[in-house]
N, C-alpha and C positions, 0 to 999 in steps of 0.2 A: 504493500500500500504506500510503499514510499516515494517513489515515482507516479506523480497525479500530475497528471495532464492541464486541468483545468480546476479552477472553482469558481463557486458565484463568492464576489467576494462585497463590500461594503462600496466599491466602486463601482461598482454592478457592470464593469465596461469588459467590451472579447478584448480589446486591446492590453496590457502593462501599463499605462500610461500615468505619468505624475502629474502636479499640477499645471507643468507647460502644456500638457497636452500631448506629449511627446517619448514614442516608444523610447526605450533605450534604460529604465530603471528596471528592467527584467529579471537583472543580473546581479543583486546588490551586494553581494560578498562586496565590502568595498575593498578590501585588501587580497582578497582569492582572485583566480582565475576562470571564473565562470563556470557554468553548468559544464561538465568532462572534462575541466581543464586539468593537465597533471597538475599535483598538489591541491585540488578541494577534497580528493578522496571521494566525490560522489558525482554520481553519473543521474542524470536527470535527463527525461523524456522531450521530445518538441510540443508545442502546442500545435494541434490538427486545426486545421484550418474550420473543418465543418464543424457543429454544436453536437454532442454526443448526448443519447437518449438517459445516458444513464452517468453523474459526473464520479467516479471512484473518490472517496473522501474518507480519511480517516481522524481522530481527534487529534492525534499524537503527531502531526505535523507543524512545522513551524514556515510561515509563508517569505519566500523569497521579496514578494510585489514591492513592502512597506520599506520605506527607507526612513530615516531619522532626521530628526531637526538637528540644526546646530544652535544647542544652548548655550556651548562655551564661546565666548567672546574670542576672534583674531585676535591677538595685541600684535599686532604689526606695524611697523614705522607709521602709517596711515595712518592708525587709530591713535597711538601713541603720540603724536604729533597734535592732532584734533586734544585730544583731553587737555593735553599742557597748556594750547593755546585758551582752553574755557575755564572762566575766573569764575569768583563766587557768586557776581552777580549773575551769570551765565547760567551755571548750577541752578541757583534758587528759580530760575525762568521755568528749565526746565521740569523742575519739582510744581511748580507752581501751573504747567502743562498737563502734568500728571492727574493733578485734581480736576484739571477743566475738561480733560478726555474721560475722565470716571465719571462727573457729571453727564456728561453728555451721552454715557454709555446707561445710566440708571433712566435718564428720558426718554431718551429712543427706546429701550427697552418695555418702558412702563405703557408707552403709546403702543407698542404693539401689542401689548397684552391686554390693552382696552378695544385695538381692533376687533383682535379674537374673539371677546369675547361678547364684544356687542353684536358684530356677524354671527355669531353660532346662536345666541341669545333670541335673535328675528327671525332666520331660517330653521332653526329645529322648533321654534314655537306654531313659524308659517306649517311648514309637515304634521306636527303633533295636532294641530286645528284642523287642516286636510281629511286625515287617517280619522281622528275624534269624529267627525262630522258626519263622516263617512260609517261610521260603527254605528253610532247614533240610528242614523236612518235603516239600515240595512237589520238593526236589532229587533223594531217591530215589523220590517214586510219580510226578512227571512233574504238570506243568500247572502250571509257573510263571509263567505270564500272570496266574494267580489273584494273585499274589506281588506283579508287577507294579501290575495291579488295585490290590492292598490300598496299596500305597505312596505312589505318586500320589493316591490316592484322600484317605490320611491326610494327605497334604501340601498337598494343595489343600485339605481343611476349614479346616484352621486356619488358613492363609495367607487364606480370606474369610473369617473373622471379622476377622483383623488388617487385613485391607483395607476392612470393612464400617466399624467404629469410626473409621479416619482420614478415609475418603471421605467418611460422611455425619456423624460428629461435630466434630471438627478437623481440613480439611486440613492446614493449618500442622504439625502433627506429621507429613508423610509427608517419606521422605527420613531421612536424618541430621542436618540441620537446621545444618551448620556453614555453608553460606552465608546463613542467615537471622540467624544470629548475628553472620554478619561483617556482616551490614549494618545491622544493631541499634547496633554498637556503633561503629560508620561514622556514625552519624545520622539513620535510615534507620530509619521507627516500621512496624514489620510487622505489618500487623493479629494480634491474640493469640498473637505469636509467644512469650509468659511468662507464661502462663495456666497455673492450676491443671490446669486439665480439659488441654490443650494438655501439662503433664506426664503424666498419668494415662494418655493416651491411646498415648504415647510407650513410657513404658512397659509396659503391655498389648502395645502394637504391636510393636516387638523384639523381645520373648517370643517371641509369634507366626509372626516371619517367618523367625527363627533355627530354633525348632522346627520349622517349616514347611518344611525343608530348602531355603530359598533361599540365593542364593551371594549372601550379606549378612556382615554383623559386629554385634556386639552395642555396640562399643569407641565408632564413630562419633557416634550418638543420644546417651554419657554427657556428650558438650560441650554440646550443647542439653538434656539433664535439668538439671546443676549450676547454667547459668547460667539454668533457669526458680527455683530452689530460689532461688541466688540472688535473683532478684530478689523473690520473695515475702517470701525474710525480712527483708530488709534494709527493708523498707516496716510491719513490724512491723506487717502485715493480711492478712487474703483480702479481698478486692472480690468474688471468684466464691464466697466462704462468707458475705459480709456478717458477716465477723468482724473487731473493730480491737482489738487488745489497748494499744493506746495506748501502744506502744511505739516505739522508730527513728522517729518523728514529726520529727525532723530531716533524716532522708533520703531524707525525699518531693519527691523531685524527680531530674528528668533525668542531671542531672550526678554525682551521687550513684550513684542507680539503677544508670546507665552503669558507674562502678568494679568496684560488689559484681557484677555481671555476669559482668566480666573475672575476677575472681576464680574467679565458679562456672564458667566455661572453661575455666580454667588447673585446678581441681580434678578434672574430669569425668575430662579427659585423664589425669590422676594416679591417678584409681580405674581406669581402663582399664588402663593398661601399667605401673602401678608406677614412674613416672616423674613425680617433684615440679618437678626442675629443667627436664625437657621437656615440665610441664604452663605452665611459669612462660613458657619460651621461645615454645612453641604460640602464647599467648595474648596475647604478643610482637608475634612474628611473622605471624599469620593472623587477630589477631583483632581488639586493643587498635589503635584510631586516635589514643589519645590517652594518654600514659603520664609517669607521673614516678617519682621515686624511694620516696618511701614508699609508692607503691604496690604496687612491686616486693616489699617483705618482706611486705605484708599478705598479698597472691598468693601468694607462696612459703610463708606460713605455713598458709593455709586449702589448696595442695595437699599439705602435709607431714601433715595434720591428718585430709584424706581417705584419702591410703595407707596410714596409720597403723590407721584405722577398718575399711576393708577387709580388711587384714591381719586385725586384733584377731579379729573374727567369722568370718572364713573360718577361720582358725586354732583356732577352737574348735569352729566346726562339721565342719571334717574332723578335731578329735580330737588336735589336737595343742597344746592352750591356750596353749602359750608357744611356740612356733614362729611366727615372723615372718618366715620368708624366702621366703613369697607373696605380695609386694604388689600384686599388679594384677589383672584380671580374665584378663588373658593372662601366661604369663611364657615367656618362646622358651627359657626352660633355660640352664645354664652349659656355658658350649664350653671344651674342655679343649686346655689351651693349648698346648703337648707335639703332638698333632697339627696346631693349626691355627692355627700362626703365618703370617705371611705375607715374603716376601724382596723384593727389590726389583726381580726380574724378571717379579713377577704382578703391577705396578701398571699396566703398558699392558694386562693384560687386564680388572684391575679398570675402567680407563678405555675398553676394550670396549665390559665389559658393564653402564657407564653409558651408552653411546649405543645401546648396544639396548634398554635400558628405557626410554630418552626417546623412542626412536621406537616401541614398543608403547605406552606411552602417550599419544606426540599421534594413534595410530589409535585406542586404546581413545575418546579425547576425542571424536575427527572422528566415530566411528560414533556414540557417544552421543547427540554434540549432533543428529545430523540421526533421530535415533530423537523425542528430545526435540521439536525441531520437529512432528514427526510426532504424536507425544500432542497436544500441544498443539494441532492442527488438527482432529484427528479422535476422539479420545478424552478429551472433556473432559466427558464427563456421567459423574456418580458410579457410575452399574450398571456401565457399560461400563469404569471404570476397577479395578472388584473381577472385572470378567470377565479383563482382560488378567493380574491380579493370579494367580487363581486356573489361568490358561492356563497363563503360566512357570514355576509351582510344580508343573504336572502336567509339563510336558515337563523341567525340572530332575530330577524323582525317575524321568524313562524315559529319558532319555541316560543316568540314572547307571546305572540296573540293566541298562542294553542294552549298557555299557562294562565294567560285573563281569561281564555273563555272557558276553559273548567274547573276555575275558580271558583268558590260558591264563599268567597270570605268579604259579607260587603261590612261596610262600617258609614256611622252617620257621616253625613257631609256639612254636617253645623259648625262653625270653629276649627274645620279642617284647612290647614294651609298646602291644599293640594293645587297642584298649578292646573293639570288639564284631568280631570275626575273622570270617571267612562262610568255610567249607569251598570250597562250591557241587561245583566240579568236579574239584577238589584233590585228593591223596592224602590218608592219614590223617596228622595230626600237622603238616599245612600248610594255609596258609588266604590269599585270593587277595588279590594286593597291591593292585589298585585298588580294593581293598573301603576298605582302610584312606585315601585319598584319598576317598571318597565316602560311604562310612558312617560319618562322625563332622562335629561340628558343626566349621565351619572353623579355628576357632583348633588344636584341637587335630590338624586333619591339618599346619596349617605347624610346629604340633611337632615334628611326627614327620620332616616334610621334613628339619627342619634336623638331626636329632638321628639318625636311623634310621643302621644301621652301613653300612656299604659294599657293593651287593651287594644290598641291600634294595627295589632297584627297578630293571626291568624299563624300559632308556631306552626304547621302545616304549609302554610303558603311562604312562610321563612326558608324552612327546611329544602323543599321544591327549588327556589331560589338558587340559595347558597349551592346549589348542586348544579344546575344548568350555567349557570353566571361563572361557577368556577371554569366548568368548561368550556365554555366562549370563551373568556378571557384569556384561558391557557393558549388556543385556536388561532386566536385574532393576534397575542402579539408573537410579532415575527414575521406580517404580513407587508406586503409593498405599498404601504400606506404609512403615514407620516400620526404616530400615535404614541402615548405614554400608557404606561402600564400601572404610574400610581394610584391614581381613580378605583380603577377598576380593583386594585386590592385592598385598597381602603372600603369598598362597596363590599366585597367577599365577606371581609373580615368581620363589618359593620353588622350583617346580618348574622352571620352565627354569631357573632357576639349577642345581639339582640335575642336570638333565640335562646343563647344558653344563661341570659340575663331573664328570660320568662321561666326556663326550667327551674331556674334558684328559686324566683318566687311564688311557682309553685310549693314548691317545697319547703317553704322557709313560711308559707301560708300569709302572702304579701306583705312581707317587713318592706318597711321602706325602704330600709338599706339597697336593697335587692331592685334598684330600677333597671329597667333595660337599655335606658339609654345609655346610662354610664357604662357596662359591658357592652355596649354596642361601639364606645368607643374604645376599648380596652381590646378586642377583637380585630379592631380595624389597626391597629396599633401593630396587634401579634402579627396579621399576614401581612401586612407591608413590611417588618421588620424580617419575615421568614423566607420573604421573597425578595427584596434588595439589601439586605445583609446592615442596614443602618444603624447603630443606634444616636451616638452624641446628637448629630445634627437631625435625625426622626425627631426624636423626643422635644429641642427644642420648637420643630415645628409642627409638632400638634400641639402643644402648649400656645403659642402664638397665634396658632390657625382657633384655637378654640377661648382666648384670650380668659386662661385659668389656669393659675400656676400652681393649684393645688391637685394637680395630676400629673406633678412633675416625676413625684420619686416612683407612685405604680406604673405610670408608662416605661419609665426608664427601665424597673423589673420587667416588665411583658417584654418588650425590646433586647435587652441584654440575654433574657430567658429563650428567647424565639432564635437570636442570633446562635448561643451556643449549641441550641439542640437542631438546628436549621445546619449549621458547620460540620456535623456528625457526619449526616448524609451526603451531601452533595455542594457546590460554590453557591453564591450569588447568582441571581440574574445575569448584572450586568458581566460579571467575572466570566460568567460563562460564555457569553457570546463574545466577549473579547476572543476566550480561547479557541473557541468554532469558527471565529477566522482567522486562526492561526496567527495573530497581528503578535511581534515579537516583544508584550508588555515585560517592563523589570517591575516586581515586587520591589519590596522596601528591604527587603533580604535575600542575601544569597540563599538555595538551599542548606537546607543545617547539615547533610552528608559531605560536602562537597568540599573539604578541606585536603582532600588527597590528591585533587586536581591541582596542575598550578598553570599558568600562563605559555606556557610552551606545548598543554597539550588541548588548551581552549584557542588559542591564536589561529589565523587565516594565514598561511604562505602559497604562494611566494607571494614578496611585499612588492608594488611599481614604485620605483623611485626616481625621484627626478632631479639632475642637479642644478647649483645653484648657478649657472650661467646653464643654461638648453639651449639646443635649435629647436627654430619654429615649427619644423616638422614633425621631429618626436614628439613634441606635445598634444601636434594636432592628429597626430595616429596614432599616440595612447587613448585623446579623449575621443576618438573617433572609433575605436576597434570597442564592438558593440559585444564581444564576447568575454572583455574585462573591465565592465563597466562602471568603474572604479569613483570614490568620490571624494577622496582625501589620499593624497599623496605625499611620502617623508621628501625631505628634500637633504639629500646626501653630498659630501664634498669628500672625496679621496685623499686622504694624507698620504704623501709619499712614502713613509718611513712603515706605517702600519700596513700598504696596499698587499693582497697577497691574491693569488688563483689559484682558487681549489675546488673539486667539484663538490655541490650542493643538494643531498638525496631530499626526496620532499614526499615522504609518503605520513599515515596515521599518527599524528605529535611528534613527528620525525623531520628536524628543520637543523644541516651542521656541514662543515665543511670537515673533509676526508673521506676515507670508505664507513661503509656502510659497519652501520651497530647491530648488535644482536638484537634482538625485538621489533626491528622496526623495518616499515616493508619498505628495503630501497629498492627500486628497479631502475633497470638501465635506460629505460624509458622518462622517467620523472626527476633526471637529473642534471643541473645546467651549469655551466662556470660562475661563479661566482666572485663579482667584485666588494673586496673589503669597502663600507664606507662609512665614515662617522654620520650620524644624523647632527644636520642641521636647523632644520624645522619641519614646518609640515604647511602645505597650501591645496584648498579645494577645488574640487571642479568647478564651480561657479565664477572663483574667482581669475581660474584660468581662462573662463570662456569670456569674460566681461575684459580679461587684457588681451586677449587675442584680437576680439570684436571691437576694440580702439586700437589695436595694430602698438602696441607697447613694446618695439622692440628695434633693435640696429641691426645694421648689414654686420658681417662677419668681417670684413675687412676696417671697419671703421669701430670699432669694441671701444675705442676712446671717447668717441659721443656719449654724451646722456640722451639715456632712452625718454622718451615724452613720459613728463608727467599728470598722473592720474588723483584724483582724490576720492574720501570717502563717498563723496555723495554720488558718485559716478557707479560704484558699486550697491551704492544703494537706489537708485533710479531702477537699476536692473532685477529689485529683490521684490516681490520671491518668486516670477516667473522668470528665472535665467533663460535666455535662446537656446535652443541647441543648437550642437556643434556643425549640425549639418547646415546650417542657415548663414554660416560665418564663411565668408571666402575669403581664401588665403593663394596667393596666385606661388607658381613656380621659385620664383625668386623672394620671394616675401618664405618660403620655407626653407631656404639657406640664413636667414638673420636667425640674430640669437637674443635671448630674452631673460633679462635678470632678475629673478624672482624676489634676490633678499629685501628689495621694500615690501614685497605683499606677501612675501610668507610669514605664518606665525612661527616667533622663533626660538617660542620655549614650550613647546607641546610634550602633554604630560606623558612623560614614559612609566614602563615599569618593566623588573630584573625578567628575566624568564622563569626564575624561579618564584615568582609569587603566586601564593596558594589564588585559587578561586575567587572564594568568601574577600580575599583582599581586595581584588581586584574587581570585584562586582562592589564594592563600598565606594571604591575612586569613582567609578567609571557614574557610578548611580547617583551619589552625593553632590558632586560635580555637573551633572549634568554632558554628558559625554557623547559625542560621536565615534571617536577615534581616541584608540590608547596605542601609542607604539612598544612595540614588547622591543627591549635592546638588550644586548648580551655584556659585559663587561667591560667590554672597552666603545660600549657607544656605538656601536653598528647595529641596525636593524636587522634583528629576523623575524618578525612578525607584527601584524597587527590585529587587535581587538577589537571587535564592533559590538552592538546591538544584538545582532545574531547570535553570534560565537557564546555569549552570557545566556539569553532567553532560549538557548536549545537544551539547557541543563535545567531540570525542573523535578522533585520531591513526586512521585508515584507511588503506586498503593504497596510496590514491590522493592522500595528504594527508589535511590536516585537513579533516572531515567535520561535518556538521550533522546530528543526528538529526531525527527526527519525533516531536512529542507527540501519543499515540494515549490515549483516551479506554478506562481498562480494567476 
């Protein structure tokens, strides 16, 4: 299974393509020799041109596609030069930038969250009055199949449009998009996962899927809207409008980028639930791989700045201009404390009905992920995946009407805060209770859940529920629609919670204590917590969302409870779909086996290196040869005195000059001369392509000239769509000049011995923020290099420490 042809992956594209647009990241060993190349040790398949019926996929792969950001800053005379020259007042500008891009990221944020939800707000009301009206009539003359008909009918349209726009324009928008984010900001470049159109598309889509009656959320998609908003403003351009207001022109760049990101995550979450501090946490917790302190209040300021926004407009468009105590797209309502305090005899139930939510959550997970596999094998052509789209959206709206019409559970309709009531079969003046669970968009039936009096539901028509809803939900996420998963487990959770908040009082023969609301929220707590593995930042946002800090410490038990017994079985949600596309995330630790490995037998050989005066040719036919598609090169200079030639065997952790060692497979085939050379620095592809494409360079005969000078910003005009190589022409004679790197290479790139353990070397590499670690031997000479890869292929299995497979995707 290690050799896989193809997969559908987050970029949904047949091509390889990065964010140029352009083949050629196929190959991303940055320091190997490509798929067969002597020294990678693995032989990998071609991609078939046609689309095969069936895609082979295994879990235990690790995907060639994804390549890495560059967190680590060049310090190269360039930059070096630029900082010297920026004084204090310079500094404070730019700090004082900082806040007005966070600002600007928590408004645009908050504004789109008032879109969403004022469009979903008039078109799922326009449908639900439709469908309503339509019941209505069709319930005294008979021939509600027509009724039926019209509803699915309605939900399937607009759910293929919503799946038509992600399939065939931006996959990358389908889903909720918070595992692409977490791996954005892990180091981890997602083809257009912060694209303009990549928003547009998002947003359209949610619309759609909400109104479409799937058992989605609208809350989930606001973490990957802020953080695309994010990162468009903070770069003060469109690239997708070929617009540059010449603005943020200092924050072009990865590391940068990366922050204002965390920002629009921590904001999204804030427009969603009304929740600043458990935007701040979220982004903490689930998202930020790399954090410091001032980071923390810019976050906090750009999510204070979004709820604020949200409020302001919703607040005027429902009519109440100075009312601010709506801040989110959802708000669970204030629980009144007089009923539903808790004693210290309900905490071994709360710690219950944390292991019940941990264990519906690691089965919600286990079914998913083997559904997932399933798409992934079988349904990876765009028709087929608006057909699967538009199937669950017709069978979601006929379980619901095939569960109100044999419902027999009616309730008055006096003091009910039902939004769209259905008689159907009811008396006069009552109206059926699984309408109100089925005919409203999901946030507002866990409203009701948590809030509705006592007596307001039918444990039969609970139970019924919580059983179909699970498995929609399970169904529906992972489809090619633009949807969140939080809702809908909040709504799971909310109902068995409510039910098993009715079973207590029965049997407790109505104590107060015993309301169902409050286990409705204590429920809704456990399966969101047993399904995306949250706690710190959960807890703070159902506290916030429910604006009662006195269900701070039992949520945090049902949460902590759910997580450890949820961790027994199975990952996270999001963890797991990270790993089903093989995308090469680092934990926050190396595997705890792994100290017996050291850096000589993790490293990539052979290394390309380039020295510090090259011809223009070698440069343009290393970046050019598509089968070492290399993206960090050492840059070496030859000392006379150390130079030596010897041959260099390159097979399985086998990288040395002389004959061949016992152990190690040298073959006559996989062995070259080898020139001694000290490392110098190290310089990227990018920025080779961006000195080539201004022609940076002298004739050979004239080495005494100065080469044309270039500056930062020129490198940064170019970021982060670099040209490729094939778009730069370079004529005959322009590949006899030669070209001095030492202004643009960086020229203290961090090495390490070849003898460093694993664990050591996955802490530099991770802490830092790393692309490229040079492994050097003793006196300074390169034999190998560390990537992304070479780390994320070593990972903790059920059997030990395991080695993954790199498959060609």
């Amino acid at each position: 299974m290690a050799n896989v042809a193809k997969k559908v992956s987050w970029s949904g594209r047949d091509r390889d393509d990065d964010e140029d647009g352009r083949a050629g990241e196929t190959t991303p060993l940055l320091n190997g020799s490509g798929p067969g190349a002597a020294g990678s040790g693995r032989q990998e398949t071609e991609v078939p041109r046609q689309r095969p019926n069936e895609i082979p996929h295994n879990e235990k792969l690790l995907s060639l596609k994804y390549e890495s950001l560059d967190y680590d800053n060049s310090e190269n005379q360039l930059f070096l030069e630029e900082e010297r020259r920026i004084n204090h007042a310079a500094f404070r500008t730019v700090e004082i930038k900082r806040w007005v891009i966070c600002a600007m990221i928590g408004i645009l944020t908050g504004l789109v969250a008032c879109f969403i939800d004022i469009v979903v707000e008039n078109l799922a009301g326009l449908k639900y009055r439709v469908v309503k009206d339509n019941i209505d009539k069709f319930t005294t003359k008979g021939g509600l199949s027509f009724s039926l008909l019209l509803w699915a009918t309605l939900n399937a349209s607009v759910v293929m449009v919503g799946s038509l726009i992600v399939a065939f324009i931006e996959p990358v928008a389908a889903g909720s998009g918070i595992p692409q984010i977490k791996c954005y900001l892990n180091g981890v470049k997602i083809p257009h996962v912060v694209r303009l159109k990549t928003l547009v598309i998002k947003v359209c889509g949610v619309i759609l899927s909400v109104v479409g009656g799937l058992a989605v959320g609208k809350e989930g998609p606001m973490i990957h809207s802020g953080s695309v908003i994010a990162a468009g403003i903070s770069q003060g351009r469109s690239t997708s409008l070929k617009r540059d207001f010449k603005i943020f022109e200092y924050f072009r760049r990865d590391t940068e980028k990366r922050d204002f990101v965390s920002a629009g995550a921590a904001a999204g979450v804030s427009a969603a639930f009304g929740a600043p501090v458990g935007g701040v946490l979220f982004s903490l917790e689930e998202g930020a791989s790399f954090w410091n302190q001032f980071l923390t209040w810019r976050i906090f300021f750009a999510s204070m700045i979004s709820t604020f926004t949200l409020n302001s407009v919703l607040s005027v468009y429902h009519g109440n201009a100075w009312d601010l105590s709506s801040p989110g797209l959802i708000n669970f309502g204030r629980f009144d404390n007089e009923k539903m305090g808790y004693t210290i005899q309900e905490i071994p139930i709360f710690i219950f009905m944390g292991v019940v939510g941990g264990i519906l959550g690691a089965l919600f997970n286990a079914l998913n992920y083997w559904l997932t596999m399933f798409r992934i094998r079988y349904i990876h052509r765009p028709c087929l995946q608006v057909v699967e789209a538009m199937l669950v959206a017709a069978v979601t709206a006929t379980v619901g009407f095939v569960m109100i019409y044999c419902s027999r559970d009616c309730q008055p309709i006096q003091g009910s805060s039902v939004a769209y009531p259905l008689q159907l079969f009811c008396a006069d003046g009552e109206y059926n209770s699984m309408a109100t669970a089925f005919f409203n968009t999901p946030e507002k039936s866990v409203v009701n859940l948590f809030h509705d009096p006592p007596g307001s539901y039918n444990p039969m028509t609970l139970g019924m529920f919580t059983l179909m809803y699970f498995f929609l939900a399970c169904w529906t996420y992972g489809l090619t629609v633009s949807a969140g998963v939080f809702i809908p487990s909040l709504l799971i959770g909310a109902a068995w919670g409510r039910l098993f908040g009715i079973s207590l009082s029965y049997l407790t023969k109505g104590s107060i204590w015993a309301d169902p609301g409050k286990y409705a929220l204590m429920g809704a707590a456990a399966q969101l917590g047993g399904i995306v593995r949250m706690t710190l930042s959960l807890t703070v946002i159902m506290m916030e969302a429910t604006g009662n800090v006195t269900y701070g410490f039992p949520i945090m038990l049902v949460l902590m409870t759910a997580k450890i017994v949820g961790d027994y079985f199975v990952e996270g949600l999001y963890d797991m779909h990270i790993q089903l596309q093989s995308v090469p995330f680092l934990h926050w630790e190396a595997p705890v086996t792994s100290h017996s490995l050291t850096a000589r037998e993790v490293m990539s050989t052979p290394v390309t290196c380039l020295r510090r005066i090259e011809r223009v040719g070698t440069v343009v036919d290393i970046l050019s040869d598509t089968s070492s598609n290399h993206n960090g090169f050492p840059v070496v200079e030859s000392n006379p005195d150390t130079t030596q030639a010897g041959w260099v065997f390159l097979g399985r952790g086998c990288s040395w000059a002389g004959p061949p060692r016992a152990g190690c497979s040298g073959d006559p085939h996989t062995r070259r001369l080898l020139q001694v050379a000290g490392l110098r620095g190290l310089i990227l592809r990018s920025q080779l392509i961006v000195l080539l494409k201004h022609k940076v360079f002298v004739e050979r005969a004239n080495l005494s000239l100065v080469q044309r000078r270039l500056k930062l910003k020129d490198f940064r005009d170019a970021y982060p769509r670099f040209p490729p190589i094939q778009s730069i022409h370079v004529s005959q004679d322009e590949r006899e000049c030669m070209i001095d790197l030492s202004e643009f290479m960086n020229p203290s790139p961090y090495t390490v011995p070849q003898e460093a353990s694993l664990p050591r070397v996955f802490k530099l590499f991770r802490a830092l923020g790393l692309r490229h670690l040079v492994v050097v031997d003793n006196r300074n000479e390169v034999v190998g290099m560390v990537t992304r890869k070479d780390l994320a292929r070593y990972r903790l299995g059920k059997e030990g420490l395991e080695e993954l497979s790199l498959a060609q995707t």
